[in-house]
TORKE-576012 format. One record per residue (C-alpha): residue number from 1; residue in one letter; x, y, z. Coordinates in Angstrom, 1 decimal, always signed. Layout:
# residues N
R    nr   rest        x        y        z
R   NUM      a        X        Y        Z
...
END
This chain:
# residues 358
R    nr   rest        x        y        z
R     1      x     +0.0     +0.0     +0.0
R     2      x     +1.0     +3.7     -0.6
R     3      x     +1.9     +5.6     +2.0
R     4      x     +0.5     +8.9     +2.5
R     5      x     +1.0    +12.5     +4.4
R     6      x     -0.6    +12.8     +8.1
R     7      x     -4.3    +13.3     +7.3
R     8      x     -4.4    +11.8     +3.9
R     9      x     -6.1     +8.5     +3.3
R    10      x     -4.1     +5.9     +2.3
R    11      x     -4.4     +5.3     -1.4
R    12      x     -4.5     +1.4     -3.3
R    13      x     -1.4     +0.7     -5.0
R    14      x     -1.5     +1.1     -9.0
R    15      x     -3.2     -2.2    -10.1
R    16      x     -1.3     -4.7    -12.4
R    17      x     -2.1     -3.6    -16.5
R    18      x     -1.7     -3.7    -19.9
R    19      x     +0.4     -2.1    -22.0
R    20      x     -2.4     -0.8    -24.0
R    21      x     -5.0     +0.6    -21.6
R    22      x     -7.5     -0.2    -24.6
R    23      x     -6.9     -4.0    -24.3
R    24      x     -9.9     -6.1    -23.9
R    25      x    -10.7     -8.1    -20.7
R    26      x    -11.5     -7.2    -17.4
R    27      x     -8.6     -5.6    -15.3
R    28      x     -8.9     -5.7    -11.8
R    29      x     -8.5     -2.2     -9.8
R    30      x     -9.9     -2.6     -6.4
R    31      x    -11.1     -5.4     -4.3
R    32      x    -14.1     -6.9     -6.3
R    33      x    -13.8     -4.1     -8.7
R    34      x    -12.7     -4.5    -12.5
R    35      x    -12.4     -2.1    -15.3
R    36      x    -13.6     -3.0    -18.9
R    37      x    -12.5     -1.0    -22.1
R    38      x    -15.4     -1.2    -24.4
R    39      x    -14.8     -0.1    -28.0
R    40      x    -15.6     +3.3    -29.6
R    41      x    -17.4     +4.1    -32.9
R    42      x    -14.6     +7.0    -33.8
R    43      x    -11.4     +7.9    -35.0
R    44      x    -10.1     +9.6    -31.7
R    45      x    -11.1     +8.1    -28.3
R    46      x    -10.7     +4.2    -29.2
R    47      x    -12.2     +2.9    -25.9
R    48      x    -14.0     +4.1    -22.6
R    49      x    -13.5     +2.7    -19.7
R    50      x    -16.6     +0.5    -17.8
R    51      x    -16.0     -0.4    -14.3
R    52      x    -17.7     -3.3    -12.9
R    53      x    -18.4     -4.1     -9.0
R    54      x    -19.7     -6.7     -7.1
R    55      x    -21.8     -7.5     -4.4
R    56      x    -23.5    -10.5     -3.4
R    57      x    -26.6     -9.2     -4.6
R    58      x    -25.2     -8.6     -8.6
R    59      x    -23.0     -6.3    -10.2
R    60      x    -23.1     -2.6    -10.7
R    61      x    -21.5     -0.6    -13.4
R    62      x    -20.1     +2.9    -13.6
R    63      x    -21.1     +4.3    -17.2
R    64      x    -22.1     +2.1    -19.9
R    65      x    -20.4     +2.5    -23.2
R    66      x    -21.8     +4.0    -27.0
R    67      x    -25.2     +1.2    -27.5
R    68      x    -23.8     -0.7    -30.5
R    69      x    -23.6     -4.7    -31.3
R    70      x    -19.6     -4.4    -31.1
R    71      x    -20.2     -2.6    -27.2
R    72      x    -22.5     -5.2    -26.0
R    73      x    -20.1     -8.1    -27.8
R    74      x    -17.2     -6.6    -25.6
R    75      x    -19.2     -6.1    -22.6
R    76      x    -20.6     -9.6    -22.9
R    77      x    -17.3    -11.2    -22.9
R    78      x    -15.7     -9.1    -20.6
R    79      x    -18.6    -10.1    -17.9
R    80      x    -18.2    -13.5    -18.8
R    81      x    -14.7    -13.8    -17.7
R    82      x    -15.5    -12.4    -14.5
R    83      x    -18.3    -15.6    -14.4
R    84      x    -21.4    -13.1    -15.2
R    85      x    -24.0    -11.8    -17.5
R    86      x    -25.5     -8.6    -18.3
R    87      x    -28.5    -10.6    -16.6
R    88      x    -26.2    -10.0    -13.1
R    89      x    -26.3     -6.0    -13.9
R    90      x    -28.4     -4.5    -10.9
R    91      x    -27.5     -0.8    -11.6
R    92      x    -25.8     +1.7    -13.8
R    93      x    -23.9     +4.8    -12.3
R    94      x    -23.7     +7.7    -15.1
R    95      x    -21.1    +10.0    -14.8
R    96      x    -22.6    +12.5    -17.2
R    97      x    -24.9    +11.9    -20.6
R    98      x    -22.6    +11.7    -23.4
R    99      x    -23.5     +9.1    -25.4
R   100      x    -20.4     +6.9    -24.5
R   101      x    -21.1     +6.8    -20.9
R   102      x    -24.9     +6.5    -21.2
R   103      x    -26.9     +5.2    -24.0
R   104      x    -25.5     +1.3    -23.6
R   105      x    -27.2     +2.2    -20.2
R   106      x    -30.5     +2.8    -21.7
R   107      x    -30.1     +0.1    -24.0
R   108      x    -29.7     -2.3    -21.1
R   109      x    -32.3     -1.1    -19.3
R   110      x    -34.7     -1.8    -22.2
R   111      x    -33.4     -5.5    -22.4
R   112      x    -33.6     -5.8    -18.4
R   113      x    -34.9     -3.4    -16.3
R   114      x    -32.0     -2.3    -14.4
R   115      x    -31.5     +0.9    -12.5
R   116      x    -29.9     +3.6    -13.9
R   117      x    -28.7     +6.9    -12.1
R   118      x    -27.5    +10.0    -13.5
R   119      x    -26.5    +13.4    -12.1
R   120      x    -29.5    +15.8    -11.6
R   121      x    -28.0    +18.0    -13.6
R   122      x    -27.8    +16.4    -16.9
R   123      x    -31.4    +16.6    -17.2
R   124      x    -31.6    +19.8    -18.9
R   125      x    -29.1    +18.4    -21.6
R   126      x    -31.3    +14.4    -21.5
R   127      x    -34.7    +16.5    -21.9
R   128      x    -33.6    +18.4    -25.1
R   129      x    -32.1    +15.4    -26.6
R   130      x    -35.6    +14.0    -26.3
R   131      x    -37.4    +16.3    -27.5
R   132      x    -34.7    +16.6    -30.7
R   133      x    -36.0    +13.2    -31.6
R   134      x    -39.7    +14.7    -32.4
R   135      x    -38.0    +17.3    -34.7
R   136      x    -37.7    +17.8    -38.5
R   137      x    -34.8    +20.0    -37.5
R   138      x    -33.0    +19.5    -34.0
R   139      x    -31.3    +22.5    -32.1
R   140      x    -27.9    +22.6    -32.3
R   141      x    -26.5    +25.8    -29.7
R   142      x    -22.8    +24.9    -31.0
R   143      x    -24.0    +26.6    -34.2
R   144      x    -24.9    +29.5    -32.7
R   145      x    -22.2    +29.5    -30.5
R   146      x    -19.9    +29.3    -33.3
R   147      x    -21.4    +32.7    -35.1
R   148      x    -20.8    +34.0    -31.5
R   149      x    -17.2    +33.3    -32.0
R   150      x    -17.3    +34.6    -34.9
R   151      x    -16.5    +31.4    -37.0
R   152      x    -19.3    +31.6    -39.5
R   153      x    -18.0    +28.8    -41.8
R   154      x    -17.3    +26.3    -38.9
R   155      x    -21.1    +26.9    -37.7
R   156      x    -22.0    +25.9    -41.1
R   157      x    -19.9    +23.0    -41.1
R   158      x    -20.4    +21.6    -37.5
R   159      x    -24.3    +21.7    -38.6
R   160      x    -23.7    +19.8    -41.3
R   161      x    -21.8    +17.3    -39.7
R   162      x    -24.7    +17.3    -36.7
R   163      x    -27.0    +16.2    -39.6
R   164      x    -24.8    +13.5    -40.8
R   165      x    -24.5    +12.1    -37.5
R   166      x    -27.7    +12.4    -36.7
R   167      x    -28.4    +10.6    -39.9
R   168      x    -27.0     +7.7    -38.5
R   169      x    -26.8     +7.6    -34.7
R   170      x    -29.5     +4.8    -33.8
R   171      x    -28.3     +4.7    -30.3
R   172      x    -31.5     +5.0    -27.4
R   173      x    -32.5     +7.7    -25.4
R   174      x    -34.6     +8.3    -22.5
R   175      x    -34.2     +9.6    -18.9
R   176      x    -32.7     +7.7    -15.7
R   177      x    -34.6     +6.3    -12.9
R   178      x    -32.9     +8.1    -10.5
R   179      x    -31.6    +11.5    -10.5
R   180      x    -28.0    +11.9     -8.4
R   181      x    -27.8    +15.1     -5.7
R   182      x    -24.5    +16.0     -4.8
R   183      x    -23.4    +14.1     -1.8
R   184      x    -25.6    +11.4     -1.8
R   185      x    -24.2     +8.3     -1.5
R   186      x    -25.0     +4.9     -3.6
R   187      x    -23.6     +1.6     -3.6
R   188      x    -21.3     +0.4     -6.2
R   189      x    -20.4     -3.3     -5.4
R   190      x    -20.0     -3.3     -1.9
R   191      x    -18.4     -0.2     -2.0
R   192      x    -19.8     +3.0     -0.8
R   193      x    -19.3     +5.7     -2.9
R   194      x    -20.4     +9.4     -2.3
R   195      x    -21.5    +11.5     -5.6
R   196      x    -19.7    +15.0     -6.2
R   197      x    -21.2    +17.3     -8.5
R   198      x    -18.1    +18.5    -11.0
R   199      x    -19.8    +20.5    -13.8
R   200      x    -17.6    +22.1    -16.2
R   201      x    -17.2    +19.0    -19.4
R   202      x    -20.7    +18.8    -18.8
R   203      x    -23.1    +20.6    -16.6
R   204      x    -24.0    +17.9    -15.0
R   205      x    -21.2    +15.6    -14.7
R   206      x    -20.7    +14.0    -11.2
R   207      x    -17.4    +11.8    -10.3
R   208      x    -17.5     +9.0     -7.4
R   209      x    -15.5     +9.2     -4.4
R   210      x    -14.5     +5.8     -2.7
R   211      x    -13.4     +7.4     +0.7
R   212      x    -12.7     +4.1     +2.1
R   213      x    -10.6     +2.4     -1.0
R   214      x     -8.9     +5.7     -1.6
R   215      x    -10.1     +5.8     -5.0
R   216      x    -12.0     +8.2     -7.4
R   217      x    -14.2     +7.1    -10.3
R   218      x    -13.5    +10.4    -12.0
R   219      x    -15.3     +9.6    -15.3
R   220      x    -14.5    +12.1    -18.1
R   221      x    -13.4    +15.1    -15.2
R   222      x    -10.0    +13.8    -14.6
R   223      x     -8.2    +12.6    -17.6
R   224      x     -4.4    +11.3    -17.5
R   225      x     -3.4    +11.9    -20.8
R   226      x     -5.8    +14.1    -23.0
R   227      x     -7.3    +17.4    -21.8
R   228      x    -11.4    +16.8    -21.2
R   229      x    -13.3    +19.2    -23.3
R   230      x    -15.4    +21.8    -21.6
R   231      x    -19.3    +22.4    -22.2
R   232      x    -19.9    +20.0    -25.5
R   233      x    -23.5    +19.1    -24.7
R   234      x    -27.3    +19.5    -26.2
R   235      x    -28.0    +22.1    -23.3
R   236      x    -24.4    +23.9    -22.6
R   237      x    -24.1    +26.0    -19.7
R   238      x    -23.0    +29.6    -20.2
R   239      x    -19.2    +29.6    -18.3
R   240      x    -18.1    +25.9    -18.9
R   241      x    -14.6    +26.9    -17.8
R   242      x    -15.2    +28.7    -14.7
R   243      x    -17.3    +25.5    -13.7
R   244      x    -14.6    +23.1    -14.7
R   245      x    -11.5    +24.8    -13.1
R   246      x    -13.9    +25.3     -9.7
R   247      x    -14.6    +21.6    -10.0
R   248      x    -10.6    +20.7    -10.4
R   249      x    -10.7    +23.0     -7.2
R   250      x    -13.0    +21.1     -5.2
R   251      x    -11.4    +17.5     -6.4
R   252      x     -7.8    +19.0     -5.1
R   253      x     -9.1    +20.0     -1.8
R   254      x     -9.6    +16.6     -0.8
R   255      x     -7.2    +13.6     +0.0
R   256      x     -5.0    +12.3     -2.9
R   257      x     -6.9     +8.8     -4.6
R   258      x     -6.1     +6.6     -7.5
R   259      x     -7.1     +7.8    -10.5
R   260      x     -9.9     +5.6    -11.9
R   261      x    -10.8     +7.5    -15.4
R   262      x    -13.3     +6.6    -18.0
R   263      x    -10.6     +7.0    -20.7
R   264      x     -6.4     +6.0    -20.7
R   265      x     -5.3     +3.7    -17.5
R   266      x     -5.0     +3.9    -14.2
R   267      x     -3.0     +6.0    -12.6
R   268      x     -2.0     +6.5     -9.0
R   269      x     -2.2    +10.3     -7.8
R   270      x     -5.6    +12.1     -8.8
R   271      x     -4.0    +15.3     -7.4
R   272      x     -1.0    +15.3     -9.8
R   273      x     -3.1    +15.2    -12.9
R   274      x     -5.3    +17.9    -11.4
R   275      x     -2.1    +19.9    -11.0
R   276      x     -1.5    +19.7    -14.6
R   277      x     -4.6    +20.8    -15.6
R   278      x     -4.5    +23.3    -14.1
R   279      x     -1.5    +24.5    -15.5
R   280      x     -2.4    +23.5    -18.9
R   281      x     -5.3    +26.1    -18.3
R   282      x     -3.1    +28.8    -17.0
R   283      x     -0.9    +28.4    -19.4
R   284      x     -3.7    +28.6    -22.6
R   285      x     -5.2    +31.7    -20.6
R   286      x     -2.1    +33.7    -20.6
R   287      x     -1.7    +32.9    -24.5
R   288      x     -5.0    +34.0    -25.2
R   289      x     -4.7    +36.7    -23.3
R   290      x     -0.9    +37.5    -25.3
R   291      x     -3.0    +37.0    -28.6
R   292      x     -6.0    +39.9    -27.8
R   293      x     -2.8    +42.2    -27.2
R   294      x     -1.5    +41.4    -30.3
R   295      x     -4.9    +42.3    -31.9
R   296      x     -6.7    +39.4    -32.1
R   297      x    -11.0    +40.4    -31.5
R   298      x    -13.1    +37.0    -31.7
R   299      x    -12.6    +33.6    -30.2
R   300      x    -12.0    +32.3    -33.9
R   301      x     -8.8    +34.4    -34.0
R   302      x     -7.2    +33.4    -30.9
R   303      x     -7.7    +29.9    -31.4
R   304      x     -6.6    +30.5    -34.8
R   305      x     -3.5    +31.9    -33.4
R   306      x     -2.5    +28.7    -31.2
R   307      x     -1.6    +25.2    -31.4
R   308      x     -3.8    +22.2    -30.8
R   309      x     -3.2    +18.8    -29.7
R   310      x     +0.9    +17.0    -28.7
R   311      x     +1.0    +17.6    -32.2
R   312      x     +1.5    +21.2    -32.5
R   313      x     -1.3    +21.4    -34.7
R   314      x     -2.9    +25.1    -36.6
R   315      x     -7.0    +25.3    -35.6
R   316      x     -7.4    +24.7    -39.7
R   317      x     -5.5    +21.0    -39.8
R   318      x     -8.1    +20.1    -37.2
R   319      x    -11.6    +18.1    -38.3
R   320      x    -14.7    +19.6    -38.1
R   321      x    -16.0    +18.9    -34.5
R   322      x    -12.4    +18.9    -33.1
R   323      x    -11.9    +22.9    -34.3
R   324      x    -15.3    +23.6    -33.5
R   325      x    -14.0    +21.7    -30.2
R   326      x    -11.1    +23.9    -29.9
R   327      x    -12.8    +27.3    -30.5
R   328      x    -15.4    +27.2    -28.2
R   329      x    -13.1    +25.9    -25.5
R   330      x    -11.6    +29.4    -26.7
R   331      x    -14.6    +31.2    -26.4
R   332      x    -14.6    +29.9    -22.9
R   333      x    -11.4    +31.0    -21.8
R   334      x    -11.9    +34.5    -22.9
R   335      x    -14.9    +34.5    -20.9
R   336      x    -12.7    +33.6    -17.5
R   337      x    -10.0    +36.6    -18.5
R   338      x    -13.5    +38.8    -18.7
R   339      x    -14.6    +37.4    -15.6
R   340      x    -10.8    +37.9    -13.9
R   341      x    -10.4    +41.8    -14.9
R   342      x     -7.3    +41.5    -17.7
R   343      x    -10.1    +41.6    -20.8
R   344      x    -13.6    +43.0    -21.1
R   345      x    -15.9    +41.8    -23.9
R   346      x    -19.1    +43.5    -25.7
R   347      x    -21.3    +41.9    -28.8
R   348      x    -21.4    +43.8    -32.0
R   349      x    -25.0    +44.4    -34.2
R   350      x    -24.3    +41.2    -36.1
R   351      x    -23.8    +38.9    -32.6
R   352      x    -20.3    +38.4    -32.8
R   353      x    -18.4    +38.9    -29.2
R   354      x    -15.4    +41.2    -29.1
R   355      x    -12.8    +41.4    -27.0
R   356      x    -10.7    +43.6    -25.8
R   357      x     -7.5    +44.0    -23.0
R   358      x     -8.4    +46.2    -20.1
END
């Protein structure tokens, strides 16, 4: 076991694993507690992680996967080596209602009737994406968020790809059976685990704190090796950023865990990938803020003016969603030097935000 600092809980060593965090199986990470990488319909993220605990009463599972035959082959087999089936599944624990943490929830559900429990505040983002399914044209606020930016053509062509996707995406929808408060505490296995709310990737993203174990099931919050995006969701909040870095805040203040994410491996110090988001942050605040002095007006042109990705990349090498990504995460930033004093903003006639150094 790790040792720890007077007054910090002692944390699980780093579990035995593959090379390739994407392998499939099931890995063990805590006492009666194994992660499964299910496989993702997309270029970029290749798996998310599933953890699976149990009790003597079944097996509970934190997020779900993306609903597809190749999701429920994997989670099938991965089950099966642990001497279960889906029919053990008692529960479902969402982190937050992107469709690769919760529609292989709903899915299940349909087949079973399992619980499933989401954060109370994902419901404004799991209402509109029922009601888009009614519509001969579904909302689409990145598009208008875009325009905001001042990135007319990318609005045009994120829309466009939201229509091809859309075209295709057969993956279920509906609403949880429970709704998650912050601080309330559920069972996950035989572990208890106490629900924080962490808006900021989405509004109503919650991780899971094992107090006990020393662990956090930190879902999409706490990455170890990308940077989560901020406030990519049917019904985005209006200061993604300022949520997010508040919610690194309030997973800092409180003991060092392992690091149980819902995409890369396991890793054994929650608090030291905090640290470096943080400073990733910092760091992309002071070159936007570098970039307004240099004369850039609109969220486009800053994120124009920096690189993207390990791979140094301009905002026009990017695909579609990824630079639509990229400039809203922009657009937020801006907003935090408006709210900190350096910058002040205002909206011109045609919509577009402008700003401005102080």
């Amino acid at each position: 076991m790790n040792q720890e600092s007077p007054g910090q809980a002692t944390r699980p060593a780093v579990p035995d694993q593959p090379d390739d965090w994407t392998e499939p199986g099931a890995h063990r990470v805590l006492d009666d507690v194994w992660r499964l990488p299910l496989p993702l319909p997309s270029n970029g993220l290749r798996a998310v992680n599933v953890y699976v605990a149990r009790d003597e009463d079944g097996l509970t599972l934190v997020d779900s996967g993306w609903a597809s035959p190749e999701t429920a082959a994997a989670l099938d087999r991965g089950l099966a080596a642990l001497g279960h089936t889906t029919a053990d599944v008692r529960r479902i624990v969402v982190t937050h209602a992107h469709h690769d943490h919760y529609t292989h929830a709903i899915a299940l559900r349909g087949n079973s009737g399992l619980e499933v429990l989401l954060g109370r505040g994902e419901r404004p983002t799991v209402d509109a994406v029922a009601a888009d399914a009614g519509a001969d044209e579904p909302a689409m606020p990145q598009y208008d968020l875009l325009l905001r930016a001042g990135a007319p053509g990318l609005a045009e062509a994120m829309a466009e790809f939201g229509r091809a996707i859309r075209a295709v995406n057969t993956a279920p929808w509906g609403s949880p059976d429970r709704w998650l408060d912050d601080g309330q505490v559920v069972g996950v296995g035989a572990h208890r685990v106490e629900t924080l709310a962490t808006p900021g990737h989405t509004r109503g993203h919650v991780v899971l704190r094992d107090e006990a174990a020393g662990a956090l099931f930190a879902g999409d919050h706490v990455l170890p090796h990308i940077t989560p995006s901020i406030g990519y969701e049917r019904a985005p909040e209006p200061a993604p950023l300022r949520s997010y870095l508040s919610s690194l805040r309030l997973v800092r203040d409180l003991p060092d865990a392992l690091l149980l994410p819902a995409h890369g491996r396991v890793t054994a110090s929650v608090h030291t990938r905090v640290d470096d988001l943080l400073v990733h942050h910092e760091q992309r605040l002071a070159v936007a803020l570098d970039l307004l002095r240099s004369g850039a007006t609109t969220a486009h042109q800053v994120a124009a003016g920096m690189s993207w990705t390990r791979r140094e990349h301009k905002l026009d090498d990017l695909e579609t969603e990824h630079a639509a990504l990229a400039v809203l995460e922009i657009a937020a930033h801006l907003d935090v030097l408006v709210d900190r004093g350096p910058a002040v903003a205002e909206d011109d006639t045609d919509g577009v935000r402008r700003y401005a150094v102080t």
